[in-house]
C-alpha positions in Angstrom: -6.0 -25.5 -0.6 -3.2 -27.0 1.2 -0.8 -24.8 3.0 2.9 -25.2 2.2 5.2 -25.9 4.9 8.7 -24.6 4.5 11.8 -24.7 6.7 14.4 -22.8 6.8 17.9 -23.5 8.1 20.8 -21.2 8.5 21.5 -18.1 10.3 23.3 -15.0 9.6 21.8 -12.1 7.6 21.4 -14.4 4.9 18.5 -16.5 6.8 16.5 -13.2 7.9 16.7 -12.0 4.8 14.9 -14.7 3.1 12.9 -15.1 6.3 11.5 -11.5 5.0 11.2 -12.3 1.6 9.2 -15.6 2.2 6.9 -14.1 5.1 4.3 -12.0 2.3 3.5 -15.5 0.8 0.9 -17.8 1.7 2.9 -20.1 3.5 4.0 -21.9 6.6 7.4 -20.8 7.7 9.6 -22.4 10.2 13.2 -21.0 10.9 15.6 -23.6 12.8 18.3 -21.3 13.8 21.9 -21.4 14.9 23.0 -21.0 18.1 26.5 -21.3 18.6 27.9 -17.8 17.1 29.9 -16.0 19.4 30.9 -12.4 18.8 29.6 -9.1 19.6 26.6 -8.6 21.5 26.0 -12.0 21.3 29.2 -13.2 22.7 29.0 -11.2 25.7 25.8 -12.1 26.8 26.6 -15.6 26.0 29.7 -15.2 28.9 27.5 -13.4 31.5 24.6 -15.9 31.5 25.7 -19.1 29.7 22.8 -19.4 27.1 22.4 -20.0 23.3 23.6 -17.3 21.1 20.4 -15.1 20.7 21.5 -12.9 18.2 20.7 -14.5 14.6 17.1 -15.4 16.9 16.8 -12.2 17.1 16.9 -10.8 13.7 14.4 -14.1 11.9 12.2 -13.0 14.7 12.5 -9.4 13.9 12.3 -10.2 9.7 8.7 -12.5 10.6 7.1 -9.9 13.1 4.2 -8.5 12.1 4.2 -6.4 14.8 4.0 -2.3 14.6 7.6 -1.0 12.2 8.4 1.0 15.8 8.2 -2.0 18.1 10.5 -4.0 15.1 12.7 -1.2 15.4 13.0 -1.1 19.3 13.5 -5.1 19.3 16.6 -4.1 16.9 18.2 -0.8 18.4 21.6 -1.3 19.6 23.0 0.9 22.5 25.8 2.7 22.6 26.1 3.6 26.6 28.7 2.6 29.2 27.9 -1.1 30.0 25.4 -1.8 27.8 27.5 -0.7 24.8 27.1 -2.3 22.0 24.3 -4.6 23.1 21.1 -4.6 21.3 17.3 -4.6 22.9 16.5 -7.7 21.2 19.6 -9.6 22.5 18.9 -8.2 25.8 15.5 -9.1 25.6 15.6 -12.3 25.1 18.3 -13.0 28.0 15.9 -11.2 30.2 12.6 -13.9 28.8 15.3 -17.1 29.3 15.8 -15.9 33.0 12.1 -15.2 33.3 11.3 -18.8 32.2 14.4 -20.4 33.2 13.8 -21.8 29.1 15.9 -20.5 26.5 13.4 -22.1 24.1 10.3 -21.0 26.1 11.6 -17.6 26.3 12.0 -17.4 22.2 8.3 -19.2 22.3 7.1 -16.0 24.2 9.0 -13.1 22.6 7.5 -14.8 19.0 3.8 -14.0 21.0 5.1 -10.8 21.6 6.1 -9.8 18.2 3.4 -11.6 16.4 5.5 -13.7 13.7 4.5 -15.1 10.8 5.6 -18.7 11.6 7.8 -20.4 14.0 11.8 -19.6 15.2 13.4 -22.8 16.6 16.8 -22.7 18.3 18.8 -24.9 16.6 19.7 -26.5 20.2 18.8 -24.8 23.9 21.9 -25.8 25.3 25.0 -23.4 24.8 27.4 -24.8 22.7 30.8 -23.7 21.2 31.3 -24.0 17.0 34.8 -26.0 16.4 36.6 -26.7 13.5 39.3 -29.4 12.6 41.3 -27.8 9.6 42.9 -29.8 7.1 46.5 -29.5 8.8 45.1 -30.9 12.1 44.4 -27.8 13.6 41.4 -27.3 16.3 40.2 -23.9 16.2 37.7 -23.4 18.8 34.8 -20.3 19.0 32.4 -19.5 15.4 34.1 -16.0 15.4 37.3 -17.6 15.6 37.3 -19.8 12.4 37.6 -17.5 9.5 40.6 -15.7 11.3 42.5 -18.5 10.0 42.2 -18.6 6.7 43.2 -21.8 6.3 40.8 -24.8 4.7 37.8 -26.5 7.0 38.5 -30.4 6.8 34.9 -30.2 9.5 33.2 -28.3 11.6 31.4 -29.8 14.8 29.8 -28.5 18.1 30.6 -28.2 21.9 29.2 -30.7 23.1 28.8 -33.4 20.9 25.6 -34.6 22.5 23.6 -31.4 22.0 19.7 -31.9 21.4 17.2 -30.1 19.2 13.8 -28.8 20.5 11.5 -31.6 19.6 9.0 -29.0 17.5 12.3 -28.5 15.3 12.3 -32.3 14.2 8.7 -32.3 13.9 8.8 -29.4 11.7 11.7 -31.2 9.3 9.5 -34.7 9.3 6.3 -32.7 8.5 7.7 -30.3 6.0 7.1 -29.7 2.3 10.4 -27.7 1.0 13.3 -27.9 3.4 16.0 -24.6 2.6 19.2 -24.5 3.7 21.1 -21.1 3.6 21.8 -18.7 1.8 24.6 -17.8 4.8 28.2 -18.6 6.2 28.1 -22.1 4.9 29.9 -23.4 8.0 29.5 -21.3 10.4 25.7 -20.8 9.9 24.3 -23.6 7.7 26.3 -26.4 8.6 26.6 -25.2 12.5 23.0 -25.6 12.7 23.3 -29.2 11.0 26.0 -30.3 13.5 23.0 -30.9 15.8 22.7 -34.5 15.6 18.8 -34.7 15.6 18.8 -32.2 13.1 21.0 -34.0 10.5 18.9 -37.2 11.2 15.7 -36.1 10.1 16.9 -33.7 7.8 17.9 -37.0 5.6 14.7 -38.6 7.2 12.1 -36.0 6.0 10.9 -36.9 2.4 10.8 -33.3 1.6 12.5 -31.8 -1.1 15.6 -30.0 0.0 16.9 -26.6 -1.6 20.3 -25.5 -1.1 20.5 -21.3 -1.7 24.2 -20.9 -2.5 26.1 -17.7 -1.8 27.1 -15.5 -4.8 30.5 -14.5 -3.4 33.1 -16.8 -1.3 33.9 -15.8 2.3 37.0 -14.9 3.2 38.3 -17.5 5.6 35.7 -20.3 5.4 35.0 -20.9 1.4 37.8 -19.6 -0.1 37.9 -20.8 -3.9 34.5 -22.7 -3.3 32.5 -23.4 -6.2 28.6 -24.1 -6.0 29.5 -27.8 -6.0 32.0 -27.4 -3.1 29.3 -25.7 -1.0 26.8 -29.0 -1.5 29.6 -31.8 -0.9 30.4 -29.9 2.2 27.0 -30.1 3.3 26.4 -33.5 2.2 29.7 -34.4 3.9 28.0 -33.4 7.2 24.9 -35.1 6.3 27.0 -38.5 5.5 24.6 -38.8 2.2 23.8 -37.0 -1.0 20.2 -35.5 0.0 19.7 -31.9 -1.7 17.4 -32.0 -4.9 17.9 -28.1 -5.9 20.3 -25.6 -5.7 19.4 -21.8 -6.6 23.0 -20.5 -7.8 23.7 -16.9 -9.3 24.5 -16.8 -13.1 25.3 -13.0 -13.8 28.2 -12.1 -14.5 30.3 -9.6 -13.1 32.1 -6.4 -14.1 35.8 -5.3 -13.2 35.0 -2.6 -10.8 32.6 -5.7 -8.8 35.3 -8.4 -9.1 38.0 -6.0 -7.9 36.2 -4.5 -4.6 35.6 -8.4 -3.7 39.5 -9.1 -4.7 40.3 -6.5 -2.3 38.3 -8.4 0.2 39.9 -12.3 -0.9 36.2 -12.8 -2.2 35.4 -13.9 -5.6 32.5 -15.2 -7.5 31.0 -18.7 -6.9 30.8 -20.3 -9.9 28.7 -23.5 -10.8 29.2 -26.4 -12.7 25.8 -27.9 -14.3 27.9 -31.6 -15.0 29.0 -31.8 -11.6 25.7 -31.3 -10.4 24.1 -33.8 -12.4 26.3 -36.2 -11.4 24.9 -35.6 -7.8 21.7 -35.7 -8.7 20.7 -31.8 -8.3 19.0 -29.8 -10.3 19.9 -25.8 -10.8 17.8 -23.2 -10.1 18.7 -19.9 -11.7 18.1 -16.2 -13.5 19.3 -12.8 -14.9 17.6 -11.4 -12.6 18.7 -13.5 -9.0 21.8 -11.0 -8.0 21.5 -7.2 -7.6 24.5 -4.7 -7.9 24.4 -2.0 -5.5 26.1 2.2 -6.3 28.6 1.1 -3.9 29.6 -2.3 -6.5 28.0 -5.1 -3.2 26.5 -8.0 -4.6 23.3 -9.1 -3.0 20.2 -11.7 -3.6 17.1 -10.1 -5.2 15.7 -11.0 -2.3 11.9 -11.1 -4.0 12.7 -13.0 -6.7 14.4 -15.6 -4.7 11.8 -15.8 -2.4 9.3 -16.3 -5.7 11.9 -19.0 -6.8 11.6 -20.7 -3.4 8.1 -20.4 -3.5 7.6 -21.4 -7.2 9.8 -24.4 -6.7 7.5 -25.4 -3.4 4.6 -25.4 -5.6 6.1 -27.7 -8.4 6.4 -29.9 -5.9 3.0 -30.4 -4.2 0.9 -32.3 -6.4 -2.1 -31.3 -4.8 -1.6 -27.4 -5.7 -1.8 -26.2 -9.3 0.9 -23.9 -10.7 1.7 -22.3 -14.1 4.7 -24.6 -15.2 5.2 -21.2 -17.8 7.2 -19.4 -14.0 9.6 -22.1 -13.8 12.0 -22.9 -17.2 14.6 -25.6 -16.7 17.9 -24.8 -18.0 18.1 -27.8 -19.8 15.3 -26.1 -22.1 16.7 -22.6 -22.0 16.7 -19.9 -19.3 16.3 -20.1 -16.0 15.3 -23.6 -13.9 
């Protein structure tokens, strides 16, 4: 039986988390990761030593490691002493393995051996670059952590330097690759960040896989304000310069008052989807009852195994050579779910 090659594109919790999900399946995972976030932990080291943001590395590394749950949970601990406040082993870490092998790449190559993942994690780019964004009144708001502050709509978004290059394994991965995901996640900050890498966006469109787009079930405060499903996938297909995503997995529960109130509270509200629009753009939905989970505290999050069966469902569908029960997957134009 063939093996199905995914990659997945993003960064942010949102990328780890589906990282997690994905790993239990049998399946070839590759993460291309962002680089350019600049806050925290991350930020700092980033100052001191002038390398790629480690930080969303570190937790898709941490989310495919197989290794022992204590060694996992060492690679994550944060500290909370003098000079090292704040910082956390695995962000340490992997500064320590990019000074050892004067790689940043290299260094995420050899930390992957040490944590035996399921898969591959590819920087985005192995240069250190800066997220900017151009908002619709002209304004140029430099630094990833920087751009929600403003709360004012993205017209783009687009790296420091331009001319940043992606590892070659992360273009051969796109080229060779059955299902390409992008998100869920920041959609500019993490998804689009990632595609601001030239090479990236080039065989992105290139790659005759399908692509899947997860989209967020709540708007982010700052970046997507008001964004519908269909906002989220012209943005990205803005960056791309064509109309390239086949799927999009979107959330369909509703919402009760005390849920839309605590994301009011926040400027957060749901993101809604529009099944004309998106057959106008040629994508088909993806979605269930059962997608979104409501926490005690009223948080919405993504089932995060039943996307990852979605994902992995939808993957099958579309590899000829692999049979799959057709009975898993319902379009929406017959009913419930796809």
């Amino acid at each position: 039986m063939k093996q199905l090659k995914l990659v997945l594109i993003g960064g942010g919790t949102g990328l780890s988390v589906l990282a997690r999900g994905l790993r239990s399946f049998p399946i070839d995972i590759t993460a291309i990761v962002t680089v350019a976030d600049d806050g925290g932990s991350t930020g700092k080291i980033r100052h001191e030593m002038d390398i790629p943001a480690p930080g969303d590395i570190r937790n898709v590394l941490a989310a495919l490691s197989d290794a022992e749950p204590t060694l996992e949970q060492l690679f994550k601990y944060r500290f909370e002493e003098d000079k090292i406040s704040g910082h956390s082993l695995g962000n340490l870490l992997i500064a320590a393995m990019t000074n050892i092998t004067q790689d940043f790449g290299h260094a995420v190559k050899e930390l992957s051996k040490i944590l035996n993942i399921k898969g591959r994690v590819i920087p985005s780019t192995v240069s250190s670059v800066q997220l900017c964004a151009e908002m619709e009144d002209g304004e140029i708001v430099v630094g990833e952590s920087n751009i929600p502050k403003k709360h004012k709509k993205i017209k783009r978004v687009y790296l420091e330097p331009e001319d940043a290059q992606p590892m070659d394994e992360a273009i051969e991965a796109l080229l060779d690759a059955d299902l390409i995901i992008l998100g869920p996640g920041s959609l500019y900050t993490s998804v689009i960040s990632t595609l601001c890498v030239k090479g990236i966006s080039d065989a992105l469109v290139q790659s005759e896989a399908k692509k899947l787009y997860v989209s967020n079930i709540m708007t982010q405060p700052g970046e997507t304000d008001y964004y519908s499903v269909v906002d989220h996938i012209d943005a990205i297909h803005q960056q791309l310069g064509q109309n390239v995503l086949d799927f999009v997995i979107a959330n369909e529960l509703t919402f009760d008052n005390k849920v839309l109130e605590k994301y009011k509270e926040k400027g957060s509200q749901p993101v809604l989807y529009d099944e004309v629009a998106l057959k106008e753009r040629g994508v088909q939905l993806v979605t269930g009852k059962d997608l979104a989970l409501i926490s005690e505290n009223h948080y919405v999050r993504h089932r995060t195994e039943i996307l990852a069966e979605m994902i992995y469902e939808i993957a099958l569908q579309e590899i000829s050579a692999i049979e799959f029960d057709p009975d898993q997957l319902k379009s929406k134009e017959h009913g419930d779910g796809f």
